[in-house]
N, C-alpha and C positions, 0 to 999 in steps of 0.2 A: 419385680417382673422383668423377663427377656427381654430387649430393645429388639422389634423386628425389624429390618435393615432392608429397608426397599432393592426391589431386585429392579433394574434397566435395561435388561437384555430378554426379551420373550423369544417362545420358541419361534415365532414366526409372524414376516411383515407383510402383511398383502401388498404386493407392487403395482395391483392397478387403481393408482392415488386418485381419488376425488380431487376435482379443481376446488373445492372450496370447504370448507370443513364440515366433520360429517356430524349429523345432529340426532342422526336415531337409524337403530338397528334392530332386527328381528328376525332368532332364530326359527327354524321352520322344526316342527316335534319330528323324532322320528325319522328325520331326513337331513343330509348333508347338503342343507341347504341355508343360506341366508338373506336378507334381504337389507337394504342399506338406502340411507337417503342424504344428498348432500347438494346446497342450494336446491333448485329444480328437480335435478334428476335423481331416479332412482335406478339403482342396481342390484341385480339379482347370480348370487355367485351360487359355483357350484363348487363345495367346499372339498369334494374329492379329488375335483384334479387342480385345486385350487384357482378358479378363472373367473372369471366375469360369465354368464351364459347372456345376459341380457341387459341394454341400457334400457332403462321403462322412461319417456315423457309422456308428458301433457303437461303436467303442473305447472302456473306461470309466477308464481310465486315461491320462498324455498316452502321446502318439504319440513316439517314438525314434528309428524307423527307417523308411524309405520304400526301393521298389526299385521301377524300371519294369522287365520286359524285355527284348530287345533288338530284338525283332520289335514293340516298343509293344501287345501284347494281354493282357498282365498286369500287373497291381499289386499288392504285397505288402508290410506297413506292421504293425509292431510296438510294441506298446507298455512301459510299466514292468512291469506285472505279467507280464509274458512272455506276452502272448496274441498271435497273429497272425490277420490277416485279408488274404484275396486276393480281390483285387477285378477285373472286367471291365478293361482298361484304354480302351475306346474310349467304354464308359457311367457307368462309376465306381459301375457296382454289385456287390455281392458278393457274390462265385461261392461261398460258404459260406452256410449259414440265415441271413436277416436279419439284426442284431442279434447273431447266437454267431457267438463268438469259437473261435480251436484253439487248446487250452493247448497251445502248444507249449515254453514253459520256464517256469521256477518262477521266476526274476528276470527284470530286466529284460531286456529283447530289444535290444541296442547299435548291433547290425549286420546288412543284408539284404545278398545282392547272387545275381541269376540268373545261371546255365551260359550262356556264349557260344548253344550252341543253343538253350536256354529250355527244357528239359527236367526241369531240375535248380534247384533253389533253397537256398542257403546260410544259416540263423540261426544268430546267434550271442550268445552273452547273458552276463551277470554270474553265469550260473550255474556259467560254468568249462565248458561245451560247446558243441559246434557239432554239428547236424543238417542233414541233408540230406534236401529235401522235394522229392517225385514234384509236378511241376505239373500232374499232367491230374490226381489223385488226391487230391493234396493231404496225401498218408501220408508217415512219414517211410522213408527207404530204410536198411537197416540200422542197426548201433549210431551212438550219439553220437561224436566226434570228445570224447576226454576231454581238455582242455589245460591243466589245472593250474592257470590263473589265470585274471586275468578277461578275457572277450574284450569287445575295443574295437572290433574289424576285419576281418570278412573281405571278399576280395577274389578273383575268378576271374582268373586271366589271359585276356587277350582270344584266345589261341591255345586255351582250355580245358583246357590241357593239365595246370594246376595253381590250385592252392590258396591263399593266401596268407592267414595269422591272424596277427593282430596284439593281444598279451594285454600287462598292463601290466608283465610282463617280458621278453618277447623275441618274436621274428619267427618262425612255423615254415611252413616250406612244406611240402607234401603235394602227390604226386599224385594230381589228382581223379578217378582209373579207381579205383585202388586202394587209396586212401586210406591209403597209406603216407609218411613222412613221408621227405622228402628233403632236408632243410635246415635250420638253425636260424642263424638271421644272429646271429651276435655282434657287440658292440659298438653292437648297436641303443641307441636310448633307453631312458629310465629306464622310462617310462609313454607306450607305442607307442597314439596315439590314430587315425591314421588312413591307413590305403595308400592307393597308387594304381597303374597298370601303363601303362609308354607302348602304345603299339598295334599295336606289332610284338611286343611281352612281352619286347623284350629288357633292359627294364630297368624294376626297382620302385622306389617310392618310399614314405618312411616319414616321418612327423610324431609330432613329442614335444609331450607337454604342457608349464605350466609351468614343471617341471622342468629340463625342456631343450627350449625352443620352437626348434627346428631340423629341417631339413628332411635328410635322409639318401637316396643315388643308390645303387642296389644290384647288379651287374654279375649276369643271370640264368643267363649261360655258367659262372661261378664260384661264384656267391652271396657273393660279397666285396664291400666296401664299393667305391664310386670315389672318390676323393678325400675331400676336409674333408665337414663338413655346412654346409647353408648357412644363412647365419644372416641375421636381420633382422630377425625378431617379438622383443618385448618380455614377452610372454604366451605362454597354449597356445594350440598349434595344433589348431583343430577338425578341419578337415577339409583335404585336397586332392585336387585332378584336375588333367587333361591335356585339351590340345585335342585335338581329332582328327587333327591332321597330327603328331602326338607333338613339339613344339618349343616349346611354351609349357605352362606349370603356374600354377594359381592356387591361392591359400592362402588359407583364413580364421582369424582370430585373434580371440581374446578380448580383445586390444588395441586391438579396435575395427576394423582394417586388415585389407584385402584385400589380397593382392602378388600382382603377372604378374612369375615369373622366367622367363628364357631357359632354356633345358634344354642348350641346348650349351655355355654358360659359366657357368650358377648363379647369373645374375645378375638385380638384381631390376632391370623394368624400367620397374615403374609400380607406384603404392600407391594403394587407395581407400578414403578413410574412411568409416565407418559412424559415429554418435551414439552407438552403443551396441560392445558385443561380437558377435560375429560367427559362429554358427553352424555356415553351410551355403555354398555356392559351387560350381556347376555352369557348362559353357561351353553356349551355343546349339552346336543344329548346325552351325550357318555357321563356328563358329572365331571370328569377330568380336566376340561380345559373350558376356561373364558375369553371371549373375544371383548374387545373395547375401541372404542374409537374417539375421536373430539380434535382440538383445533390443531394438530398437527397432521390432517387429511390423513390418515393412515389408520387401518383396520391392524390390532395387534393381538396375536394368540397368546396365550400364560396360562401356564402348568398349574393346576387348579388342584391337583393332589398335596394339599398341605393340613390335610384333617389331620391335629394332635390329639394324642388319648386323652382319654376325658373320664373323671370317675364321677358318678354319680351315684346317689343313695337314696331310698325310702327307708323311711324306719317307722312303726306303725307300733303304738302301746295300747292296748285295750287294759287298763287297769279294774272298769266295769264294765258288766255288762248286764242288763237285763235279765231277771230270774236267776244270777251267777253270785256267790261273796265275791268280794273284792279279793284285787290282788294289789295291794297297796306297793308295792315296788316298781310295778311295770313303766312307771311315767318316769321317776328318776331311770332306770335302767335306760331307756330310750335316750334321757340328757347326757347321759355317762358314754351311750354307745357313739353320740353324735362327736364327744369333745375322742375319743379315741380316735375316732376315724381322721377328724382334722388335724389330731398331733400329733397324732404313731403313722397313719398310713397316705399321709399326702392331699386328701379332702378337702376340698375350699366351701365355707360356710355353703356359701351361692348354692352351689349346686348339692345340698342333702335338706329335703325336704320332711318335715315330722308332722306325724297326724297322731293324736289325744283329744281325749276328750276336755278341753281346759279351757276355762274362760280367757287365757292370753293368748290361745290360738283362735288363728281366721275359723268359721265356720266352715267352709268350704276342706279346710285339713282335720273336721273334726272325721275320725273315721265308721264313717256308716259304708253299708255297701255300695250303697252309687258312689260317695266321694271316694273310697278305697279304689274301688277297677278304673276311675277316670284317673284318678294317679299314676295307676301304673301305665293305662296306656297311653299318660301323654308322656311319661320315662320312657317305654320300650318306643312308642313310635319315631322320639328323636336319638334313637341309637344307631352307630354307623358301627363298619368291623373293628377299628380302634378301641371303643369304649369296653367302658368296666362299668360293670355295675353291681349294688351291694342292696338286697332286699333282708330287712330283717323286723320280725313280726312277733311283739312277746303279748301273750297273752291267754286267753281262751281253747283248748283244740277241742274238738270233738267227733262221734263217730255217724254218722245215717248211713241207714240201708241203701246200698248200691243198687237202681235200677236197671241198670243197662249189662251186667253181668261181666263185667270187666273187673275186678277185685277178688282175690282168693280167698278172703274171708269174707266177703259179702257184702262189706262195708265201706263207704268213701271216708274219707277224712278231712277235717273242716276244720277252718277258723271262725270266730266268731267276731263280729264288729259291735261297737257300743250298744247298738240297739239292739242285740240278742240276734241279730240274724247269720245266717250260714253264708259261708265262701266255698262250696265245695273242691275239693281238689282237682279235677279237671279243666275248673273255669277257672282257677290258680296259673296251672298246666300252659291252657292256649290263649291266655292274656301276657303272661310274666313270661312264657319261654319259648312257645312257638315261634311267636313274631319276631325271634331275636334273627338279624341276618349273620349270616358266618364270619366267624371271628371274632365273635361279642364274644364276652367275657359277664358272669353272671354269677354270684356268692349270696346264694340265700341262708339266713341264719334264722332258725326257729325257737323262740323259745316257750314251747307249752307243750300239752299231752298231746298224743297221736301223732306224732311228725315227721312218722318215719318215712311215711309216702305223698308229704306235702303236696309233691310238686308232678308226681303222679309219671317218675321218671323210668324212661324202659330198664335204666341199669342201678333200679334203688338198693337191689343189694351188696350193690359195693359201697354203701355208704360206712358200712364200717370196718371195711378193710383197713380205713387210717385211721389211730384217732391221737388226743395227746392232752395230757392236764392242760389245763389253762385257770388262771385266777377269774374267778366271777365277779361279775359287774356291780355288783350289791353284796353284803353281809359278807360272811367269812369263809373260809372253806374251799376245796376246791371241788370241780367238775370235770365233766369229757367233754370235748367239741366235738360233735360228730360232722366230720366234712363231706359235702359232695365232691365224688370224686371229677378228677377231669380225664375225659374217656374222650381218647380219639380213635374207633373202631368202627367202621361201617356196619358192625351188626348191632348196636348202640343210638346209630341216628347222630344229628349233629351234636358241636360239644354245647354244652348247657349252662356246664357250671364251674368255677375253680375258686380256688384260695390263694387270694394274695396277698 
């Protein structure tokens, strides 16, 4: 693997330096705006004409925790003593008596983070509780959330739909209606310093300190781990986030180092050094740049455009199917297709996924139709314009009567999954190709009857304007590959599909 070679020079340093070093930051959505805490004081910049607009006190202790949210009209910032104060977020003044602070916990205050809706606000503190606070009111809404240890993290998921606390022994999820507890991740870190949620909430993420500076991927359908953890820092990990297209994560370290890793392979793609240890780390809304901060008093921008291409695969065998003979081939064909892809076309195990029906696969990859369309859309959801991706499906096709009258012969065309059931081609269509954003790259390879309109594409009749022998993956003999073509014509719609 590439040695990636810390870069030390960012595009840019904010000059109006905190007297003491800064401990937490928070971008505002949607607005070029930021918010900063460092000892006592808080500051609120205006990242357009890059200035400070506002020094915010009251705090008489430092600052810990910052939250903006998500509609950018509130601010909420906690200090050691456990006091909190909510501030305006458009004026940076605060929406409590000048100067008084809410006792809201007896220790320090670790963690803020607002309700998707902003209705609701989450602290969390060293006092071993988490409160949930009314934002027009600013009261707390029922009892404490009692967790036993100390809390380092909580985190809403961007669906609302839960919870996530992060104490220096384990992970517990709670649903945030009921505030019932629906999860405990095991095998977390020793000392869980900071979550994160991609932005579909189908997957959390967790950072360790010291102890074990490792970044851990958490499946939210299961609550089980995915794979290893990933490793790289040297030190603890303070903090992490997600861009907004959920494919990139940044990390800050007490090793001084910022990382951009990939989210689809774990891979880091780029280091930025700091002079000192490292905080805090937020993305602009653009996706493109990160800001970071920590003991070198200085707020530092970095070029955040380092997504590498990425190939990724599904490969799906239905050798049975209900009410069907067998196709005794389909499982090996599926093995055969995997080891190709890895040695002839650049594939790394990781990232190509197989579903069969076979008792050495997970259940979850056996393919039925719920497990088959959640496959893909958690492949298409983590695709940026870089990726490549390679769908290939041997098995079953077949034809049903088309309802809605969009087929010249009357008929849709299907795949079949283990249990005998249909995939029609249009939920093929707007799972597997719609959702792709421009610039993906996408090579679906079929092997069964009907598939000529699999993918139910406006320009299926160029599919066989190319084609060319190719050796088959099984038995003797040869065949045709029929490719989809790559069409870049505005009367065609975006591109869909190529061969590479």
């Amino acid at each position: 693997m590439t040695e990636v070679i810390p870069i030390t020079t960012p595009i840019r340093v904010y000059q109006e330096d905190h007297e003491e070093i800064i401990k937490t930051l928070a971008v505002f959505p949607h607005r070029l705006k930021m918010v900063t805490g460092s000892g006592t004081t808080l500051r609120l910049w205006n990242l357009r004409g890059i200035a400070v607009s506002k020094d915010m006190e009251g705090h008489r202790s430092d600052v810990h925790a910052v939250a903006v949210s998500r509609d950018g009209q509130l601010i909420a910032s906690g200090d050691q003593e456990g006091k909190l104060i909510a501030w305006h977020g458009k004026t940076g003044e605060p929406l409590t008596q000048p100067h008084e602070c809410i006792d809201a916990h007896s220790k320090c205050i670790s963690s803020l983070d607002f309700s998707p809706d902003c209705t609701m606000m989450a602290s969390g503190s060293f006092d071993r509780t988490i409160k949930l606070w009314n934002t027009t009111t600013w009261q707390v809404q029922g009892d404490p959330i009692q967790c036993g240890d100390l809390v380092c993290c909580v985190r809403y998921s961007p669906s609302g739909e839960f919870l996530a606390i992060a104490t220096d022994l384990n992970i517990a999820i709670y649903d945030s209606s009921t505030r019932k507890s629906v999860a405990n991740l095991k095998d977390s870190a020793l000392f869980n310093v900071s979550l994160a949620w991609t932005p579909d909430s189908t997957c959390l993420l967790s950072a360790g300190d010291h102890r074990d500076p490792t970044i851990r991927e958490w499946d939210t359908s299961t609550w089980t781990q995915v794979g290893d953890p990933w490793t790289g820092h040297t030190d603890g990990i303070t903090a992490i986030t997600v861009n907004f297209g959920g494919t990139v994560v940044a990390s800050a370290s007490r090793d001084n180092h910022v990382r951009l890793w990939q989210l689809s392979d774990r891979r880091t793609i780029a280091i930025f050094k700091h002079s000192d240890s490292v905080n805090c780390v937020s993305f602009l809304t653009d996706g493109r740049h990160i800001l970071s901060g920590g003991g070198d008093k200085k707020i530092e921008e970095w070029d955040a455009e380092w997504e590498a291409e990425i190939r990724r695969a599904l490969i799906v065998a239905v050798g049975k199917a209900t009410y069907y003979p067998n196709i005794f081939q389909a499982h090996k064909d599926a093995l055969r297709m995997k080891d190709f892809l890895v040695n002839s076309r650049g594939y790394i195990p990781e990232n190509i996924i197989i579903m069969m029906h076979d008792v050495k696969i997970q259940p979850k990859h056996w393919p039925s139709r719920h497990n088959l369309l959640r496959e893909i859309d958690f492949m298409v959801r983590r695709t940026s314009p870089r990726h490549h991706l390679f769908f290939h499906y041997t098995g079953y096709g077949d034809q049903v009567t088309c309802k809605h009258n969009t087929e010249r012969d009357g008929k849709d065309q299907a795949i079949l999954t283990y249990t005998g059931k249909r995939v029609i081609d249009h939920i093929l269509k707007e799972r597997l190709v719609d959702p792709l954003p421009q610039g993906a790259k996408l090579f679906a390879l079929w092997d069964c009857s009907h598939s000529h309109t699999l993918l139910d594409l406006e320009h299926y009749e160029c599919n066989e304007l190319w084609s060319a022998p190719f050796k088959v993956l099984s038995g003797e003999g040869y065949s045709r590959l029929c490719v989809r073509a790559n069409i870049d014509d505005s009367r065609f719609g975006k591109e869909n599909s190529e061969l590479r």
